[in-house]
C-alpha positions in Angstrom: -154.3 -80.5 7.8 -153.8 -80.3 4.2 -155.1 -83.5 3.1 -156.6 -85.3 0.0 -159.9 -86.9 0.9 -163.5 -88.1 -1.1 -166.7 -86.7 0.1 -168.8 -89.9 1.5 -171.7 -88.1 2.9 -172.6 -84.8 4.0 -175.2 -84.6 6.8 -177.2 -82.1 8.9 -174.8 -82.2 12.0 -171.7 -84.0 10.6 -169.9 -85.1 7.1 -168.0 -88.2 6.0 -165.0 -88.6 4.4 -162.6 -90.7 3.1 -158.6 -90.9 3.4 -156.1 -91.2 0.5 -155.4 -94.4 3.0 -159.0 -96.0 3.0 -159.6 -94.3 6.7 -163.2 -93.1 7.0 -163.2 -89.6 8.6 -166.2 -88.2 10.1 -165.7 -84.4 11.0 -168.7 -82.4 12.7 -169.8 -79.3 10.2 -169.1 -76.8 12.9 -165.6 -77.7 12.8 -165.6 -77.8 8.6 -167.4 -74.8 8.6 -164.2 -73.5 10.2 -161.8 -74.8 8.1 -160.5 -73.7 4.4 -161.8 -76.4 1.4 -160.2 -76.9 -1.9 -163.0 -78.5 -4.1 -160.7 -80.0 -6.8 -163.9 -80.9 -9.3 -164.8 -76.9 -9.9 -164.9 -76.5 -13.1 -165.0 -80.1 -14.3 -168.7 -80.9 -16.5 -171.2 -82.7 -14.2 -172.0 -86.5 -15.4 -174.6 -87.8 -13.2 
């Protein structure tokens, strides 16, 4: 729905998020595997 959120945790059957609001948001990968994703690091060096 065209929001802003941080990856918490991706799992096997669902993945966590969390809103620009502080709002966890857990969403089950069949649904995000439906939607479009803007990954807004691309690009950016990795820094472990």
């Amino acid at each position: 729905s065209g929001e802003t959120v941080k990856v918490l945790d991706i799992g096997v059957r669902r993945s966590k998020f969390l809103s620009e609001e502080k709002a966890i948001i857990i969403v089950p990968n069949l649904e995000l595997s439906k939607s479009k994703i803007v990954n807004y690091t691309y690009g950016q060096e990795y820094n472990p």
